[in-house]
N, C-alpha and C positions, 0 to 999 in steps of 0.2 A: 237401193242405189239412188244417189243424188242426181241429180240433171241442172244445169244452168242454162233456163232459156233466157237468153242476154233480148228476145223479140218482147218481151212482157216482163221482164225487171223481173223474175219470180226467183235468182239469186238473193236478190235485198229482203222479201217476207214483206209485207203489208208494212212494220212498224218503219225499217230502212227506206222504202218507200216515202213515206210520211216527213220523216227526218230530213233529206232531200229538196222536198216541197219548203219545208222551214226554211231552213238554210237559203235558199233561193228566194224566199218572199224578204228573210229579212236583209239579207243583201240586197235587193231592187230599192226598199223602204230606206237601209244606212244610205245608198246612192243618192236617193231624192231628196235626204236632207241636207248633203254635204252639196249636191249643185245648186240647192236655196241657200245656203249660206254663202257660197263664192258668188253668189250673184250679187248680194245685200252686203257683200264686203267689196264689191266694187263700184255699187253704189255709191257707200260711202266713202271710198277711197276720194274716188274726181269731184266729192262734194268738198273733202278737204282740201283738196288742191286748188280750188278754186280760193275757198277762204284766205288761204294763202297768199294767192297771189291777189284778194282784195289786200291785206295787211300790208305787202309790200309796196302795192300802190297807195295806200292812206299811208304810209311814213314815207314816199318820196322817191323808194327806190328802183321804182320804174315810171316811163313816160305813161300816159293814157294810150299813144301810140300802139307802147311796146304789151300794156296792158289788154286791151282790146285784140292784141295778132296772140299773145297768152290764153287767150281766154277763148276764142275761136280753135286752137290749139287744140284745148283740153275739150271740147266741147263733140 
């Protein structure tokens, strides 16, 4: 007769046990690399925005003013 003590996981066997643990590590590991990336993509996100709004102010299309209250903005 079978028995499932659900207190010590001894329905899963040693190997389903194992598999679990995997599954688990490599989910934590996919997590930490995808919050390093959305960090290093918003890095460089307000690095280009800035670039930007230097361009716009080297061709004219904003005051120094309006550039300087821009740039405190993003900042």
């Amino acid at each position: 007769m079978m028995t499932y003590d659900m207190g010590n996981w001894s329905f899963l066997g040693h190997g389903g046990f194992m598999i679990i643990w995997w599954v688990v590590i490599i989910a934590v590991i996919v997590g930490v690399v995808l919050f390093i990336k959305q960090i290093a993509s918003s890095k460089s996100d307000s690095e280009s925005h800035l670039e930007i709004l230097k361009k716009r102010y080297a061709k004219g299309d904003i005051s120094l003013s309006q550039f300087n209250k821009m740039k405190e903005e993003l900042s």
